[in-house]
N, CA, C and O atoms as a Tinker XYZ file with bonds, in Angstrom:
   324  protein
     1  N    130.385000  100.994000  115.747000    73     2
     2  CA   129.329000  100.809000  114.768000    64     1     3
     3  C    128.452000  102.059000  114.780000    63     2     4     5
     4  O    128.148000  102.534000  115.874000    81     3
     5  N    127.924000  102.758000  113.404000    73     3     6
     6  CA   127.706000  103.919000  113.722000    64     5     7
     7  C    125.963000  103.753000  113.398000    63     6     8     9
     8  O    125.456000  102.659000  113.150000    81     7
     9  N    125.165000  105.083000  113.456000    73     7    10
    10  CA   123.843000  104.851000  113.594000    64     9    11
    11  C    123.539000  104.122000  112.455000    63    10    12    13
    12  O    122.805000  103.141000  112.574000    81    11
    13  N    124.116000  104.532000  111.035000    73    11    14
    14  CA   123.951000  104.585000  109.610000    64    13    15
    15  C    123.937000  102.736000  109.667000    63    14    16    17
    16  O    122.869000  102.128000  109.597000    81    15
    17  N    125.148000  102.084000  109.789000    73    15    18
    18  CA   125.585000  100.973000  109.660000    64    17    19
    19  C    124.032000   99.944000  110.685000    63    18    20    21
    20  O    123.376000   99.030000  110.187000    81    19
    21  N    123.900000  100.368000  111.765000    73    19    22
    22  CA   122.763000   99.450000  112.460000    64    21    23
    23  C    121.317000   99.901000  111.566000    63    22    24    25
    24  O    120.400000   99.080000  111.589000    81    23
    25  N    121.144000  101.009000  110.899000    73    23    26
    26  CA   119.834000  101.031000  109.984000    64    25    27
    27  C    120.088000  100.286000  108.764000    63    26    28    29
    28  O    119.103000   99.715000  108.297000    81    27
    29  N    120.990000  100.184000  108.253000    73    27    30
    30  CA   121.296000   99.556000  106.935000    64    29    31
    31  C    120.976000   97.753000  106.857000    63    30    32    33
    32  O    120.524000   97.039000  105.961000    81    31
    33  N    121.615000   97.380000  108.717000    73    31    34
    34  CA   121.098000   96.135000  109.217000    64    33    35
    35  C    120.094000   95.397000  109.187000    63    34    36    37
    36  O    119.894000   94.208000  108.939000    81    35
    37  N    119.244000   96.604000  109.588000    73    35    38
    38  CA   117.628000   96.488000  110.067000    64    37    39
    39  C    116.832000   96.379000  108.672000    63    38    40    41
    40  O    115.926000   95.573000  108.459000    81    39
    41  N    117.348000   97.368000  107.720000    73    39    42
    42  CA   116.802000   97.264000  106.140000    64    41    43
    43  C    117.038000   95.574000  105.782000    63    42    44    45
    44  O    116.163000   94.744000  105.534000    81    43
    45  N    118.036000   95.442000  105.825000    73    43    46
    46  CA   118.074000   94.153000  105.757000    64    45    47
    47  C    117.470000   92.935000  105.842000    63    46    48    49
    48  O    117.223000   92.116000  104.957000    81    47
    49  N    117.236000   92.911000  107.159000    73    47    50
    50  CA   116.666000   92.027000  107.987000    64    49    51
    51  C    115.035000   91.862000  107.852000    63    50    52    53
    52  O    114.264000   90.903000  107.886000    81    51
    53  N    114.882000   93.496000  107.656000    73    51    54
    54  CA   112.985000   93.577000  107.494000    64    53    55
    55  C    112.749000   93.314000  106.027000    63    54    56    57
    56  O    111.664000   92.941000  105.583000    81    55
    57  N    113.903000   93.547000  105.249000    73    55    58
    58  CA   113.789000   93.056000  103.865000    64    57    59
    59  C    113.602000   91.948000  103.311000    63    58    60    61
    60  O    112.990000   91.683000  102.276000    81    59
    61  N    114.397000   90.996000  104.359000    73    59    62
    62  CA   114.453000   89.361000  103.856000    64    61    63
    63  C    112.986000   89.391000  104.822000    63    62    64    65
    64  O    112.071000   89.261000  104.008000    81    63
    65  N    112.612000   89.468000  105.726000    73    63    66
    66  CA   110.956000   89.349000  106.208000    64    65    67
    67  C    110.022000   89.658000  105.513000    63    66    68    69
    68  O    109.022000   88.983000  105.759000    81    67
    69  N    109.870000   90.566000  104.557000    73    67    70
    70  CA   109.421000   90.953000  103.505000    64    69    71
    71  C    108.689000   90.192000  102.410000    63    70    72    73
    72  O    107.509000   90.113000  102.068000    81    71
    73  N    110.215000   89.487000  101.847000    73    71    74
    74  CA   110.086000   88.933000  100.760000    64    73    75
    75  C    109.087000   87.217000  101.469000    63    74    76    77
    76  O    108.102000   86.654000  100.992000    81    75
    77  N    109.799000   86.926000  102.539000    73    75    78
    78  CA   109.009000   85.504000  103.421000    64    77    79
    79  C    107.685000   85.651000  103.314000    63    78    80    81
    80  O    106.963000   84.776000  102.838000    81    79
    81  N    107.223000   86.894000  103.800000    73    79    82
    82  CA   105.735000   86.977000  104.316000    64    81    83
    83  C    104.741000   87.243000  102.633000    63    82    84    85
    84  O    103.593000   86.965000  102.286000    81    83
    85  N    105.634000   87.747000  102.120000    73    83    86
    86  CA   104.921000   87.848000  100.402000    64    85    87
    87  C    104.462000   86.609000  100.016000    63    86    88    89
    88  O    103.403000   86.197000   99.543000    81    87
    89  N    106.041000   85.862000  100.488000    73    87    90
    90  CA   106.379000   84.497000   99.565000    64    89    91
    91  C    104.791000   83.642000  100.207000    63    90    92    93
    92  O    104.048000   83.110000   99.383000    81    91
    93  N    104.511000   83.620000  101.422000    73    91    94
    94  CA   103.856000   83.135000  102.458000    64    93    95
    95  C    102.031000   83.779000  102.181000    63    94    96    97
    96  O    101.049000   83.390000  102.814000    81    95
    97  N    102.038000   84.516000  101.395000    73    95    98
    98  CA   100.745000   85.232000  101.194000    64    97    99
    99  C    100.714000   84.557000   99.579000    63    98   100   101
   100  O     99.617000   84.041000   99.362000    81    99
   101  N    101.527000   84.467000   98.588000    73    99   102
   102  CA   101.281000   83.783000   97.505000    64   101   103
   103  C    100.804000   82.296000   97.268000    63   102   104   105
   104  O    100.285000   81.677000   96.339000    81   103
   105  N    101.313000   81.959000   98.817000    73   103   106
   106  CA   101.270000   80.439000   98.667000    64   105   107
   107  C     99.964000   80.043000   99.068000    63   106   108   109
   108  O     99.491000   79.042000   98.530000    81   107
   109  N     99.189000   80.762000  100.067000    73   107   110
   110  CA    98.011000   80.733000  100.354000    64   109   111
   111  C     96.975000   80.703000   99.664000    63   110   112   113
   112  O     96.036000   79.907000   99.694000    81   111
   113  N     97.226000   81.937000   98.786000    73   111   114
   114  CA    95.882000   81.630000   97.455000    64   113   115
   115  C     96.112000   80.438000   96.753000    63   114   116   117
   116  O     95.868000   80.698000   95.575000    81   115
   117  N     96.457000   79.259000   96.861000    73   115   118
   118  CA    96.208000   78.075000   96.090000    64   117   119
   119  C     97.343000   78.143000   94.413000    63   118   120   121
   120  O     98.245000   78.832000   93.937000    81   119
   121  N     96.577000   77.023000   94.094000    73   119   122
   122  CA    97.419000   76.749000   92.516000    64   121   123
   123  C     96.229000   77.157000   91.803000    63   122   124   125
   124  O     96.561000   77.527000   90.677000    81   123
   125  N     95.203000   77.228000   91.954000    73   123   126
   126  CA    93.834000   77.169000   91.304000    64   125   127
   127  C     93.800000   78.140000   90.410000    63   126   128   129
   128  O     93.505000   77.949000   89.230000    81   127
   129  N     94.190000   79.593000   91.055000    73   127   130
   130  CA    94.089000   80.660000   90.039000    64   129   131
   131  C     95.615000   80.479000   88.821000    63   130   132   133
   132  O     95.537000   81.079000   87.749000    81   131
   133  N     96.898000   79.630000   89.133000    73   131   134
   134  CA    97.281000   79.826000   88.495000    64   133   135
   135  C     97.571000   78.996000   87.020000    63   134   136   137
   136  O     98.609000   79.162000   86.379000    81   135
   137  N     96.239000   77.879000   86.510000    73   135   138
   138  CA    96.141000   77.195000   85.817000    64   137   139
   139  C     94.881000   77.954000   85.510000    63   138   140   141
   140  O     93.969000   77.299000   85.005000    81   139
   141  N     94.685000   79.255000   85.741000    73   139   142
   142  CA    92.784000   79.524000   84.907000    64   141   143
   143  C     91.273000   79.052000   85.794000    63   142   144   145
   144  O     90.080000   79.307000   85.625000    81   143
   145  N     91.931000   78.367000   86.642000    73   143   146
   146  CA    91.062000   77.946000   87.813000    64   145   147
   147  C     90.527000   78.527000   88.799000    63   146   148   149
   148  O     90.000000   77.907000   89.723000    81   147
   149  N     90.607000   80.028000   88.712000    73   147   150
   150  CA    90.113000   80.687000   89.856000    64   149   151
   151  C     88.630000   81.263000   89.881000    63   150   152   153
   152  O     88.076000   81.870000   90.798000    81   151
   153  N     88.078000   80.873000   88.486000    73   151   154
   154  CA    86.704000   81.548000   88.652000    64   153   155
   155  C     86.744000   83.040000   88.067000    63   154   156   157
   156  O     86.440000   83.449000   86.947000    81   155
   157  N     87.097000   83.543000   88.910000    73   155   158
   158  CA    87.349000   85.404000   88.932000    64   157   159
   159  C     85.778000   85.919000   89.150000    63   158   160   161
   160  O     85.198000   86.866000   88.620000    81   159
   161  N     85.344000   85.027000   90.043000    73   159   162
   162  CA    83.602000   85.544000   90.721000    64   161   163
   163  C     83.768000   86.504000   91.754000    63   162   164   165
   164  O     84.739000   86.664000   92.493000    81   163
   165  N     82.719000   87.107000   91.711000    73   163   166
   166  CA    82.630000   88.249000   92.831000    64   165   167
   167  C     82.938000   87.610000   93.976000    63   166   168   169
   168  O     83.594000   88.233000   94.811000    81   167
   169  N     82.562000   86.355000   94.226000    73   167   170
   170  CA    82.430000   85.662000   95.774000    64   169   171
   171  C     84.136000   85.523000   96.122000    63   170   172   173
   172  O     84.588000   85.643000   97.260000    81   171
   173  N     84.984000   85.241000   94.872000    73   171   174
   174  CA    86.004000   85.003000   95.137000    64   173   175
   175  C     87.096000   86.542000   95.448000    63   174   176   177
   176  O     87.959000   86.716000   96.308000    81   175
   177  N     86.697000   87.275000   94.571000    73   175   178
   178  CA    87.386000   88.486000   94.649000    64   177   179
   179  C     87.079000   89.616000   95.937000    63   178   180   181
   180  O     87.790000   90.620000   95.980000    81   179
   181  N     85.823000   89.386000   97.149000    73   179   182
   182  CA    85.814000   89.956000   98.445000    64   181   183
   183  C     85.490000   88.737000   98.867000    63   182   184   185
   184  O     84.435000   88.103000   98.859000    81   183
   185  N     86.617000   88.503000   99.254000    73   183   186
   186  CA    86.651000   87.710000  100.834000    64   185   187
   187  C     87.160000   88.243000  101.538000    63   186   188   189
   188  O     87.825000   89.275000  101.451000    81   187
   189  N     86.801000   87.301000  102.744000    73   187   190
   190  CA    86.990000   87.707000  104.332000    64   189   191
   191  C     88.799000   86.930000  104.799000    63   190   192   193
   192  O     89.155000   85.774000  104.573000    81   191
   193  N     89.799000   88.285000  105.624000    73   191   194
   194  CA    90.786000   87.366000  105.722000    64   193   195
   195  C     90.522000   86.901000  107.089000    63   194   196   197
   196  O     89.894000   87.664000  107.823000    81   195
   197  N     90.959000   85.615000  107.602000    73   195   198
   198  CA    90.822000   85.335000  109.099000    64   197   199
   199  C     92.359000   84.574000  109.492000    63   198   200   201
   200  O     93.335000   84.099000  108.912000    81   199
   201  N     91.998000   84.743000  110.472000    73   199   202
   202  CA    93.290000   83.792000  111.496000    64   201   203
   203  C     94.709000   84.459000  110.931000    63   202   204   205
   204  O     95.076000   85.630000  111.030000    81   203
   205  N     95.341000   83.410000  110.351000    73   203   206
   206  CA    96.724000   83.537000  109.886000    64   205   207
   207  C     96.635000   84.365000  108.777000    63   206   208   209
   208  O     97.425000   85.309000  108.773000    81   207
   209  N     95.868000   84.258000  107.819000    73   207   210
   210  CA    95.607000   85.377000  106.913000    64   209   211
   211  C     95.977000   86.700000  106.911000    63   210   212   213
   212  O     96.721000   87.419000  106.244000    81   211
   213  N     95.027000   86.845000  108.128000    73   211   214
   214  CA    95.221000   88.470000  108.800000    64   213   215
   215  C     96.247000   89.107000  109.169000    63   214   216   217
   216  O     96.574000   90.277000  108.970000    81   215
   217  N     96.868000   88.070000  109.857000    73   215   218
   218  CA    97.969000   88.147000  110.559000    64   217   219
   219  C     99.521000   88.634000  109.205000    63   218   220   221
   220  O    100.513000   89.309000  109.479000    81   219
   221  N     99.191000   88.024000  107.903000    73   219   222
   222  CA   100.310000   88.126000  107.052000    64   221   223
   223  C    100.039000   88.484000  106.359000    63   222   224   225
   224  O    100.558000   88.071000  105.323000    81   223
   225  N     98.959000   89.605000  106.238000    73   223   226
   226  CA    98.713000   90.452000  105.618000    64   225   227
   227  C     98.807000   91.960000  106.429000    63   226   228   229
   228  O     99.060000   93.054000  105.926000    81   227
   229  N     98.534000   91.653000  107.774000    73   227   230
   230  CA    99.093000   92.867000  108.298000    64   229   231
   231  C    100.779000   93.074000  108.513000    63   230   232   233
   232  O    101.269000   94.203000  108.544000    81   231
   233  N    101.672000   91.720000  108.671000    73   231   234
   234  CA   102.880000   92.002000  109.087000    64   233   235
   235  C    103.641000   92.735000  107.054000    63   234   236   237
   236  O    104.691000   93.323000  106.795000    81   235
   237  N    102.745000   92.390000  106.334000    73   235   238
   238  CA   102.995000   92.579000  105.194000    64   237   239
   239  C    102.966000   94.234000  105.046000    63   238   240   241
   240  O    103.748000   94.791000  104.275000    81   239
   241  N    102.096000   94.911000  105.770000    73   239   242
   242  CA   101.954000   96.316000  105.599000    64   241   243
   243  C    102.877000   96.312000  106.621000    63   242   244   245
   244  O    103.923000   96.586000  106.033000    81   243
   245  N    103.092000   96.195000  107.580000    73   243   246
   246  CA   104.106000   96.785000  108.625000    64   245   247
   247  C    105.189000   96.647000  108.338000    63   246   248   249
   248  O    105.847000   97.685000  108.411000    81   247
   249  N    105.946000   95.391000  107.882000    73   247   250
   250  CA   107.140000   95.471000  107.301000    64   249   251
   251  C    107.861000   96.374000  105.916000    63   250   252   253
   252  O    108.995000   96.651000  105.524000    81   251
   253  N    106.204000   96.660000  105.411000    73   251   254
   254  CA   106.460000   97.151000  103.792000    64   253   255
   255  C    106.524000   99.263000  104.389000    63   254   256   257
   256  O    106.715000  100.323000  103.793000    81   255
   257  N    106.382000   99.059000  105.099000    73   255   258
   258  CA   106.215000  100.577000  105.855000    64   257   259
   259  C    107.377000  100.882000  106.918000    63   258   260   261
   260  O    107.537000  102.073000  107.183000    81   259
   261  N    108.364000   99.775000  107.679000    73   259   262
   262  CA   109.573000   99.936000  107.902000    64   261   263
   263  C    110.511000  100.013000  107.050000    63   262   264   265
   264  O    111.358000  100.881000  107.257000    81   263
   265  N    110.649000   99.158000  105.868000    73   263   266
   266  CA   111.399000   99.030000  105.245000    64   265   267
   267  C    111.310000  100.421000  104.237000    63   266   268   269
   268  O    112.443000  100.748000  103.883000    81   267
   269  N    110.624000  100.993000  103.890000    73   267   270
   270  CA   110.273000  102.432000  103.432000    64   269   271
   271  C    110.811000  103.393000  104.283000    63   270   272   273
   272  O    111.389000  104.318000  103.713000    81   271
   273  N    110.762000  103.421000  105.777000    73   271   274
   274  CA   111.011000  104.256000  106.519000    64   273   275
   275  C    112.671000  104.307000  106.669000    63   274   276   277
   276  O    113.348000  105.293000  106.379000    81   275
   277  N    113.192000  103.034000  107.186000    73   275   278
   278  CA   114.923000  102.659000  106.903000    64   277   279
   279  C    114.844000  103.513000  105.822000    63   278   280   281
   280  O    114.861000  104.697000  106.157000    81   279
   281  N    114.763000  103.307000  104.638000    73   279   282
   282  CA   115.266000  103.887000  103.657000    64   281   283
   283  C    115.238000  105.435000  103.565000    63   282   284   285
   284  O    116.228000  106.074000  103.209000    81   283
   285  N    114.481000  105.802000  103.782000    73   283   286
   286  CA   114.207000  107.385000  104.227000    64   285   287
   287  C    115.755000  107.957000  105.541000    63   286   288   289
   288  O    116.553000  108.887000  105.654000    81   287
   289  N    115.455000  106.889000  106.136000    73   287   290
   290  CA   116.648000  107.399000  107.086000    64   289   291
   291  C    118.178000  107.037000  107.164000    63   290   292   293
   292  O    119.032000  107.472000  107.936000    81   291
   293  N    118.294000  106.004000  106.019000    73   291   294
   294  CA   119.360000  105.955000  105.123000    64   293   295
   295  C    119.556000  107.149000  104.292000    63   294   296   297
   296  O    120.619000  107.768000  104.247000    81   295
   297  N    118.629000  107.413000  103.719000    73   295   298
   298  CA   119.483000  108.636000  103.235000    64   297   299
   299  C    119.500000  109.898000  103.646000    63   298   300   301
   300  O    120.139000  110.849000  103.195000    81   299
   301  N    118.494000  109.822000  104.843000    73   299   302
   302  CA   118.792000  111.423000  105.712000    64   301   303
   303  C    120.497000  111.145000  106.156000    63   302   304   305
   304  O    121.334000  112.019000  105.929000    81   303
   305  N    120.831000  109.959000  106.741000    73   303   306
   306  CA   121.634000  109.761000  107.590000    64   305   307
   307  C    123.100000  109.977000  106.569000    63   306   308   309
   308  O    124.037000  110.684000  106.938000    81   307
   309  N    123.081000  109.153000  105.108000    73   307   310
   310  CA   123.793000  109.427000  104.184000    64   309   311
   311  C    124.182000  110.864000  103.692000    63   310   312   313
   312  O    125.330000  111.057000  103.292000    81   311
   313  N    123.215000  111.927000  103.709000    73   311   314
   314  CA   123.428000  113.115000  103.367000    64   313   315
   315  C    123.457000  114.040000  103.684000    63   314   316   317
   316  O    123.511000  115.090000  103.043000    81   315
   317  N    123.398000  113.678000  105.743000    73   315   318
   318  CA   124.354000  114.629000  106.657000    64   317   319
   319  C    125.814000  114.210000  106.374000    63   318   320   321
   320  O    125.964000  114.898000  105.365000    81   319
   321  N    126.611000  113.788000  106.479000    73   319   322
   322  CA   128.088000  113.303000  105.781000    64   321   323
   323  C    128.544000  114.352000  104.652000    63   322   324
   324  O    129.592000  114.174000  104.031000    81   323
C-alpha cells in the first residue's frame, strides 16, 4: 500500500466526518429559522457557543483544514509520478 493510497483513505474518512459534524451543526440551530422564525435580531445573530457547540464547531475547522491539506498532498504525491 503506497503513501498516495493511505492519504486518499484519510481524505475519505475526514470527509465523511465532515459532512456528520456540518450535518450536526445544522441541526442545532433549530427549525425556527427555517419557517421565518428566527427573528434575525442582533441578540440572535452574536451568540455565545458553549459546551458541545464549541466543540463542533471547532472539529468543523479542523476537519475542514485536513481535508484541504490531504488534498494538497494528493496532488503533490500525484505529480511526482
Amino acid at each position: 500500500m503506497s503513501l498516495k493510497n493511505i492519504v486518499e483513505i484519510v481524505q475519505i474518512i475526514v470527509s465523511i466526518l465532515l459532512v456528520v459534524v456540518v450535518l450536526l451543526q445544522q441541526r442545532g440551530s433549530g427549525l425556527g429559522g427555517l419557517f421565518g422564525g428566527g427573528g434575525g435580531g442582533q441578540g440572535e445573530f452574536y451568540h455565545k457557543r458553549r459546551g458541545f457547540e464549541t466543540l463542533i464547531f471547532r472539529s468543523t475547522i479542523i476537519l475542514a483544514a485536513l481535508l484541504f491539506l490531504s488534498s494538497i498532498a494528493i496532488f503533490l504525491l500525484s505529480s511526482s509520478n
